[in-house]
C-alpha positions in Angstrom: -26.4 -18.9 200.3 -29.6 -19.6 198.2 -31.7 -19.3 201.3 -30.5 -16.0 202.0 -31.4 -14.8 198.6 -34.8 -16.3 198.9 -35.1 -14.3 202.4 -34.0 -10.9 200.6 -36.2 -11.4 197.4 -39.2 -11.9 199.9 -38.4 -8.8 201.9 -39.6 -6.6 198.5 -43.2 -8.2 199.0 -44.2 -5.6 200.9 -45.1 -2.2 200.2 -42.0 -0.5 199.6 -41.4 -2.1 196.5 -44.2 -0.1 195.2 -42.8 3.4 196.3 -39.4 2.7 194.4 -41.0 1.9 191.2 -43.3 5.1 191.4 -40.2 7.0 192.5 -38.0 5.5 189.9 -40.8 6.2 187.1 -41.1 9.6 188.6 -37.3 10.9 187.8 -37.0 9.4 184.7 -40.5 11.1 183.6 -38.7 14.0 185.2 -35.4 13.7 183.4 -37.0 13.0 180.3 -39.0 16.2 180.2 -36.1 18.2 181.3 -34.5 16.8 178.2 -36.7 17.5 175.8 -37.1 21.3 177.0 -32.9 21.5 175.8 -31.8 22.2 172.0 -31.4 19.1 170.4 -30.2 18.3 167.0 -31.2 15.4 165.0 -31.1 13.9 161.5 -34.6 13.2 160.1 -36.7 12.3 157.1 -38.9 15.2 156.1 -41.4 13.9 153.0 -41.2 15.8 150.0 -43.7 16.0 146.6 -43.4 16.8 143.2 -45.1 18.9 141.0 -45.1 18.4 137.4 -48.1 17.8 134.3 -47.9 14.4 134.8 -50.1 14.6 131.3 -46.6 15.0 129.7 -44.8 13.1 131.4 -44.2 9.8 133.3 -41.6 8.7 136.3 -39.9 5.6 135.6 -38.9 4.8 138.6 -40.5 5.5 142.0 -40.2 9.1 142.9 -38.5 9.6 146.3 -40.6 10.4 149.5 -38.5 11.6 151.6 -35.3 13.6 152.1 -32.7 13.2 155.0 -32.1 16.6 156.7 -30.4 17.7 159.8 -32.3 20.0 162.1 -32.2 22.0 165.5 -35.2 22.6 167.8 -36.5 22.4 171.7 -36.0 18.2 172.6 -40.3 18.4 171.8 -40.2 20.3 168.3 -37.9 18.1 166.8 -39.2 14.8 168.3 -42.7 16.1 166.3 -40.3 16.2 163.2 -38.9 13.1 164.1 -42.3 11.3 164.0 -43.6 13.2 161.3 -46.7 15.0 163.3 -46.0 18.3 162.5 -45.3 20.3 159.0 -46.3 19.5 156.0 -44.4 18.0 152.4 -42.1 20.4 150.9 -43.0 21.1 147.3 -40.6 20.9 144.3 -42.2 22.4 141.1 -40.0 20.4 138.7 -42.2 20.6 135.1 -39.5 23.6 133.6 -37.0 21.2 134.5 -38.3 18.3 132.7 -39.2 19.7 130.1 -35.5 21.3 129.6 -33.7 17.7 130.1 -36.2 15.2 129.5 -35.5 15.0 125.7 -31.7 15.4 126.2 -31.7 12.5 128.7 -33.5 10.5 125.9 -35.5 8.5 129.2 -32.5 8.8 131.6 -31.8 10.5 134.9 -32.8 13.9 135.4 -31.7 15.4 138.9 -32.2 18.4 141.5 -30.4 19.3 144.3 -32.4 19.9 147.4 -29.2 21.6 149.3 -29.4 24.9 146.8 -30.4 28.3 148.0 -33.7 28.4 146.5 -35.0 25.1 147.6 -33.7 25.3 151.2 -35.6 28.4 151.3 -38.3 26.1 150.4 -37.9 23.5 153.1 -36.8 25.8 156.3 -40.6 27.5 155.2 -42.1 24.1 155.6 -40.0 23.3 158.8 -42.2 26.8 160.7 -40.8 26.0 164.6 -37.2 24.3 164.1 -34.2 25.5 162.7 -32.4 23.8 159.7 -28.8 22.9 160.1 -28.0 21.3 156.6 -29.7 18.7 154.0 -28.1 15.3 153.9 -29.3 14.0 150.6 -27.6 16.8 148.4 -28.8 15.3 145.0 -31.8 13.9 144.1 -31.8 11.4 141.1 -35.4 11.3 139.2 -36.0 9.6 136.1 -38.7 10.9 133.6 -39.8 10.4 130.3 -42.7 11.9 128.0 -45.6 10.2 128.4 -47.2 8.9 124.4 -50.4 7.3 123.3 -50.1 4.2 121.1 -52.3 2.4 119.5 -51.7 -1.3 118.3 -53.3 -3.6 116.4 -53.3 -7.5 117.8 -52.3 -10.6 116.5 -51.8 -13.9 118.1 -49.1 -16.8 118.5 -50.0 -19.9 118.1 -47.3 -22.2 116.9 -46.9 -23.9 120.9 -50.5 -24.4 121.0 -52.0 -26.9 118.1 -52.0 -30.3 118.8 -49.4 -31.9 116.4 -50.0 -32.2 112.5 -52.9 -29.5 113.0 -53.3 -25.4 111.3 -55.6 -22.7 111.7 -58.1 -22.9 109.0 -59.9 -19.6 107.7 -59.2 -16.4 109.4 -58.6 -15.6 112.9 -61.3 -12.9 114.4 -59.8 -10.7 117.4 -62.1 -8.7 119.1 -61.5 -6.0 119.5 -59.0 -5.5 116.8 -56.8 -2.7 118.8 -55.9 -2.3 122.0 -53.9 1.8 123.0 -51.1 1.8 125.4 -50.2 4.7 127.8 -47.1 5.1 129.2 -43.5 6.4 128.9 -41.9 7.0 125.4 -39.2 4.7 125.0 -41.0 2.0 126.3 -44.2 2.1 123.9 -42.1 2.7 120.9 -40.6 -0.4 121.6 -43.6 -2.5 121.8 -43.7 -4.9 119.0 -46.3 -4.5 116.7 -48.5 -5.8 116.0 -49.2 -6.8 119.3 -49.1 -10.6 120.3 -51.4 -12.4 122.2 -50.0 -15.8 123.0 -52.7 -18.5 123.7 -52.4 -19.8 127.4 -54.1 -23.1 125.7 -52.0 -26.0 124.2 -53.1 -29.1 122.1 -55.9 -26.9 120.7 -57.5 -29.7 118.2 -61.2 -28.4 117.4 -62.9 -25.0 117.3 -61.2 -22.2 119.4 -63.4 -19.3 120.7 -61.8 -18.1 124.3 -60.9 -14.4 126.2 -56.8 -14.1 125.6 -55.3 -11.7 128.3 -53.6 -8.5 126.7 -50.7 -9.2 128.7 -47.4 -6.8 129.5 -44.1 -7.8 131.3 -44.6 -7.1 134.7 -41.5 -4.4 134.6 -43.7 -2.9 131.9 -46.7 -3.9 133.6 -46.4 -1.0 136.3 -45.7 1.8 134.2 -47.9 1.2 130.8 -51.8 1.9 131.2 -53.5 -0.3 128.7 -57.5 0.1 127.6 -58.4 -3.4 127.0 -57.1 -6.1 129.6 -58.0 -9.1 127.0 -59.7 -9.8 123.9 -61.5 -12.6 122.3 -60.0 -14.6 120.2 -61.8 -17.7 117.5 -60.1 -19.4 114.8 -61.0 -23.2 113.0 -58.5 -25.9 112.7 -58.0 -28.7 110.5 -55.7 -31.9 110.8 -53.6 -32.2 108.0 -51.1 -34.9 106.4 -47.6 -34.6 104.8 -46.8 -36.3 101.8 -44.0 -37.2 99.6 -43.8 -38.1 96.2 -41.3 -38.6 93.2 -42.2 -36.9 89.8 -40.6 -36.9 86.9 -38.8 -33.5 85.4 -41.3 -32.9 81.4 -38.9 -31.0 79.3 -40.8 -27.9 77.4 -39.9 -25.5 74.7 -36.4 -27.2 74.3 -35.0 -27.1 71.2 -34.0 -29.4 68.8 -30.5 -28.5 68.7 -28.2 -28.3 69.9 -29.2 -31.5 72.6 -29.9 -30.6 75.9 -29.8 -32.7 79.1 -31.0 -32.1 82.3 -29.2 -32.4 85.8 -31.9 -34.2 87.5 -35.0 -36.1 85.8 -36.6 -36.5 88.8 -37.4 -34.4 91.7 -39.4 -34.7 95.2 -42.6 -33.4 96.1 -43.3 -33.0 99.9 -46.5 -31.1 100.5 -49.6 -30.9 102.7 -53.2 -31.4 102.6 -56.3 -31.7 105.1 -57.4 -34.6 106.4 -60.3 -33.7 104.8 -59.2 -33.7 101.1 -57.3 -37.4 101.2 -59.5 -38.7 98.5 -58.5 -35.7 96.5 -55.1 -36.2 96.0 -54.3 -38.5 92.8 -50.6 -38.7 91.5 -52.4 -37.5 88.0 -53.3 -34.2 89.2 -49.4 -33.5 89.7 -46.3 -32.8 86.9 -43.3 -30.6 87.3 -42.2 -28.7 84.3 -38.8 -27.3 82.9 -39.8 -24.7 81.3 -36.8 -23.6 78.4 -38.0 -19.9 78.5 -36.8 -19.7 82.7 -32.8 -20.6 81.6 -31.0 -18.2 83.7 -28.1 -18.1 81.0 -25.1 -17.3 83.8 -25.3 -20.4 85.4 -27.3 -22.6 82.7 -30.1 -23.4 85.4 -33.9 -24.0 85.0 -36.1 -22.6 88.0 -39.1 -26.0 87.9 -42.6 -25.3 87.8 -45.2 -27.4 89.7 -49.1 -28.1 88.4 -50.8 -29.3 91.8 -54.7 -29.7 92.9 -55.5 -25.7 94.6 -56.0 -27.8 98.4 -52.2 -28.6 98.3 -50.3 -26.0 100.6 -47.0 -25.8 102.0 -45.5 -27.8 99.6 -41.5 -28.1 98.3 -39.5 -29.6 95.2 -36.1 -30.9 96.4 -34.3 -30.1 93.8 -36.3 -26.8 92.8 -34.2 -26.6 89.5 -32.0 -28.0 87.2 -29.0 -27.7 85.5 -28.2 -27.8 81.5 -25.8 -29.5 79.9 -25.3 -29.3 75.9 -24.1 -32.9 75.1 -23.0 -31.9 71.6 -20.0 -30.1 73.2 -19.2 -33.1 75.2 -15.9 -35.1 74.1 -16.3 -38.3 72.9 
């Protein structure tokens, strides 16, 4: 058996094979052609544009290219639509139409409908040698909002990017100072500001002087036009130590009647300094004071006042006031 197939594969060495091919390319060529000289119809995608002052306003989403439509033509004209090689885009002037429902949509969807009188009229102008049959895509869902201009000052974050027990020392220079955003409304309104850079750096521990990218979400990122990219940023830091202490409560302007005691006689001092003022600090230079001309009189409390050297920053009284008590109306 397989020697018999071997013999009748062999038998198309010759010549002949040749003809039957050509002949066989030959009628389909044939058929093909014949084909494409019948009507056909066919659903295609048929590009489309928009016209609008894009000075005013902004898509948010990508605007369609393309619209399904159904048409009629000669097997040749339609296979030219088909591959898009003849026509050109049909135009949609849609600029009275946004500006009639861009505010209403507040940002949102604002539609047209390709399958109405007017804009077929449109598209079967465009289509010149084939007929059209019907549009497919009936609605076409666009969303628009104005386009604003905002201009933002910067700042930075830098809380993730100190090394530990260190602060920014001085001012912080940002250069330049502003940076102006371009893009849909609702978006740039809702841009913080100020603006924040946040430093790509951690551990910083000396002198900082570096280019900090002015940096957008990346859904943001494609619609917002920004006129800086980055901007250069330079601060000073300074190490600094925390430090607790107990001080005692001085009692001032008191009376002498009727006897007064107070809640607490102590309270705690937790505070910070540099590194570079630790010789500074003397226990001396600190007193807390209960001052008799703070009583809040509905609750009989005494808001304490702190004297403290002008380097100490960031610094806290646990308790921050006192209670009264008159001991001559005590029971004995």
């Amino acid at each position: 058996m397989i020697n018999r197939l071997i013999q009748i594969l062999l038998l198309f060495r010759n010549s002949n094979v040749k003809v039957i091919v050509v002949c066989l390319f030959l009628s389909t060529l044939l058929w093909f052609t014949l084909e494409l000289n019948k009507e056909q119809s066919i659903e295609v995608s048929y590009p489309v544009e928009f016209q609008y002052n894009d000075s005013l306003f902004i898509p948010t989403t990508p605007l369609p290219e393309d619209i399904r439509i159904l048409i009629k033509g000669t097997g040749w004209q339609v296979l030219s639509k088909y591959f898009g090689l003849s026509g050109s885009a049909v135009q949609y002037d849609i600029d009275n139409l946004l500006r009639s429902y861009v505010d209403y949509a507040k940002g949102g969807t604002t539609f047209i409908l390709p399958a109405s009188s007017q804009n077929q009229a449109k598209l079967r102008k465009s289509l010149e040698d084939v007929e059209l049959q019907g549009i497919v895509a009936d609605t076409l869902h666009l969303a628009f909002d104005r386009r604003i201009r905002r201009t933002l000052p910067l700042s930075i974050y830098h809380e993730r990017s100190l090394a530990e027990d260190y602060q920014i020392d001085g001012e912080v220079t940002i250069e330049p100072k502003y940076v102006i955003f371009d893009g849909p409304e609702k978006i740039i309104k809702g841009l913080a500001d100020p603006f924040v850079l946040d430093l790509p750096e951690k551990n910083i521990s000396g002198k900082y002087n570096n280019k900090v990218s002015i940096a957008l979400p990346e859904s943001q990122a494609k619609l917002i036009v920004q006129d800086k990219s980055s901007a250069r940023v330079s601060f000073d830091v300074a190490k600094y130590i925390t430090k607790t202490m107990r001080l005692p409560v001085q009692k001032r302007g008191f009376p002498e009647a009727p006897k007064l005691a107070i809640s607490q006689p102590q309270t705690t001092l937790t505070f910070k300094f540099k590194e570079a003022d630790l010789g500074k600090v003397r226990l001396k230079s600190f007193a807390v004071f209960a001052d008799f001309d703070r009583l809040n009189p509905t609750d009989s409390t005494l808001k304490l006042r702190l004297r403290r050297p002008n380097f100490i920053e960031n610094y806290q009284l646990l308790p921050d006031k006192i209670k009264l008590t008159n001991l001559e109306n005590k029971k004995p």
